[in-house]
C-alpha positions as CSV (number, residue, x, y, z in Angstrom):
1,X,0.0,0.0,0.0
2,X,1.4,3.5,-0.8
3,X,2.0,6.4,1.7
4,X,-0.6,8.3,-0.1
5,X,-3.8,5.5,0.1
6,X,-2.3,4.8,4.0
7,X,-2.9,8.7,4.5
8,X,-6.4,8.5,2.9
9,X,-7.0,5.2,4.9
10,X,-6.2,6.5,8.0
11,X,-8.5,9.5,7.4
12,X,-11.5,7.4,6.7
13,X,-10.8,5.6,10.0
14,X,-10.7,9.2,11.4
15,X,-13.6,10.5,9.9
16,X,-15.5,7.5,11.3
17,X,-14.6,7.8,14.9
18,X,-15.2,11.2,14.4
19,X,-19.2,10.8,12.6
20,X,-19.6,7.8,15.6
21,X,-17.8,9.2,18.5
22,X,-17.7,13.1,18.9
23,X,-21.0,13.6,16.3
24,X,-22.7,10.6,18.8
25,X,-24.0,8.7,15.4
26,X,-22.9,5.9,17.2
27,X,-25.6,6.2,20.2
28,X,-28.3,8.0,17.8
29,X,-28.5,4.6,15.4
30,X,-28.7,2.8,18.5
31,X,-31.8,4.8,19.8
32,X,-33.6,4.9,16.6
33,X,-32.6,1.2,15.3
34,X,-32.5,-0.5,18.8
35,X,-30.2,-3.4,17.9
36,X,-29.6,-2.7,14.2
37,X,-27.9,0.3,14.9
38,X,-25.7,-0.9,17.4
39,X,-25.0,-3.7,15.0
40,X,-24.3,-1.4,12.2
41,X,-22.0,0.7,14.4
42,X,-20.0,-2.2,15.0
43,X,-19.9,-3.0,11.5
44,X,-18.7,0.4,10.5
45,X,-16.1,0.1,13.5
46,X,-14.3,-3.0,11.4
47,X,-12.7,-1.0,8.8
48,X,-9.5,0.2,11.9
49,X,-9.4,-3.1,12.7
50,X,-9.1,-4.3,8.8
51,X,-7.0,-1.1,8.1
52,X,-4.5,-2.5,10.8
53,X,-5.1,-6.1,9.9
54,X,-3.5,-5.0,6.6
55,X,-0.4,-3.1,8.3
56,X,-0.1,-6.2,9.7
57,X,-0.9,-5.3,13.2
58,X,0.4,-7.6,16.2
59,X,-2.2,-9.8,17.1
60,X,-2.7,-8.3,20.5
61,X,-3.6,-5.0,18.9
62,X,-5.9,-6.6,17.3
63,X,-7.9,-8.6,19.6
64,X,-7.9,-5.2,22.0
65,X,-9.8,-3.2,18.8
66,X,-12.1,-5.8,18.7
67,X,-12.3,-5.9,22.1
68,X,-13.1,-2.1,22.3
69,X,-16.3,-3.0,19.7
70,X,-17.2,-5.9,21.4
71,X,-18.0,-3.8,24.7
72,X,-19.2,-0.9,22.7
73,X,-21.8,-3.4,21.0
74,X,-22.7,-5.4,24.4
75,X,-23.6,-2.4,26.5
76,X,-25.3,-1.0,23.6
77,X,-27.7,-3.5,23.5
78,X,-28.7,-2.8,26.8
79,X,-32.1,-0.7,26.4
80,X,-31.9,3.0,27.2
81,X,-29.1,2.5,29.5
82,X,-27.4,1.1,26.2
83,X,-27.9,4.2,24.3
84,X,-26.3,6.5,27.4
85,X,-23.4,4.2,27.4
86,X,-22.8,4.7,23.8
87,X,-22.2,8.4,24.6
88,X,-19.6,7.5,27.3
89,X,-18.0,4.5,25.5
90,X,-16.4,5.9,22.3
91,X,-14.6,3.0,20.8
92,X,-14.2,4.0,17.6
93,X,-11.7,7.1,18.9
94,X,-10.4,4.2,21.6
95,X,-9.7,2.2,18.2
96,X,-8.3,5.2,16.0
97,X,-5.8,6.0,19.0
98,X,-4.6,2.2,18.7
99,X,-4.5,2.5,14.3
100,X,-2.6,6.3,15.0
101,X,-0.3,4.4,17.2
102,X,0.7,1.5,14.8
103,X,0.5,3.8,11.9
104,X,2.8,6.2,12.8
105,X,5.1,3.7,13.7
106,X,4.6,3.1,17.2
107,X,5.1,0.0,18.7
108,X,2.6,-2.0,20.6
109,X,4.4,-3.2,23.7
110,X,3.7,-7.0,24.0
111,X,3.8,-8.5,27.4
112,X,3.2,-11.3,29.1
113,X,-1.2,-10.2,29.3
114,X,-1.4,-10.4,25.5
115,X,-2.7,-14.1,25.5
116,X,-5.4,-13.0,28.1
117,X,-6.2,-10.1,26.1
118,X,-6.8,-12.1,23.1
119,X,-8.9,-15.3,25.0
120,X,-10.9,-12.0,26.5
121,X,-11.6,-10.4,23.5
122,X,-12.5,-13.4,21.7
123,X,-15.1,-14.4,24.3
124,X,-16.5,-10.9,25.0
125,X,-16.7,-10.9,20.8
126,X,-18.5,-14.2,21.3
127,X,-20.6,-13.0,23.8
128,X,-21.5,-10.0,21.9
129,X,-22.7,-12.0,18.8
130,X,-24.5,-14.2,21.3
131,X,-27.0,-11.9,23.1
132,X,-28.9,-10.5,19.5
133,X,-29.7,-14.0,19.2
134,X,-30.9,-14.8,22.8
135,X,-32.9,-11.2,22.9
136,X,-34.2,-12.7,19.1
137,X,-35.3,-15.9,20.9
138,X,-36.8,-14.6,23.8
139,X,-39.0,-11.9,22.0
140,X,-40.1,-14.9,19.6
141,X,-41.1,-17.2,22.6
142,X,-42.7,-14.3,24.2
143,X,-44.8,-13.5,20.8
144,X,-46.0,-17.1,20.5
145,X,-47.4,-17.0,24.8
């Protein structure tokens, strides 16, 4: 990738964080499209992490982005309390900081905690995808009472 599409990567990811984060599109979607919005907040939130997937990111820097979604998208889906939280939470900046840091050459530290961070992120992730489902099932089971 050249320096001039990194540049105008890394402004994408910064225009983003900043529509999601400081504009709070991120906790408006999720008030008017309970659920959908969170959803396709988190889905927006995936280009950083692709964007330092493909500067080949460590692993750990990685998981922690994903990580940052995941909570984003759990207490989301909590309603009302969800939407406040998305006003408070802002991962999308917490995920540019991470990209700024990698792209401009920064070095994320690995230590000894990375292998937690990763089995954590991956089960918070899990857990995120989980709870549409189980909120999906309940309402269903409730409808058919």
């Amino acid at each position: 990738m050249s320096e001039t599409e990194r540049d105008r990567a890394l402004e994408a990811a910064e225009r983003i964080a900043h529509w999601m984060d400081r504009r709070f599109l991120d906790p408006l979607l999720g008030l008017v499209l309970p659920g959908a919005g969170d959803l396709f907040g988190a889905g927006l939130g995936l280009y950083p992490v692709l964007l330092a997937w493909r500067r080949r990111a460590p692993k750990a820097l990685l998981a922690r982005m994903l990580l940052n979604l995941s909570v984003d998208m759990l207490g989301g889906a909590v309603p009302v309390v969800g939407d406040i939280w998305d006003f408070f939470f802002r991962a999308h900046s917490r995920n540019l900081e991470l990209l700024r840091a990698r792209s401009q050459g920064g070095e994320v530290v690995s230590s000894r905690w990375d292998t937690l961070v990763i089995i954590g992120a991956v089960a918070v992730f899990l857990l995120a995808l989980a709870v549409p489902v189980v909120v999906l099932v309940l309402v269903i089971s409730a409808l058919r009472r």
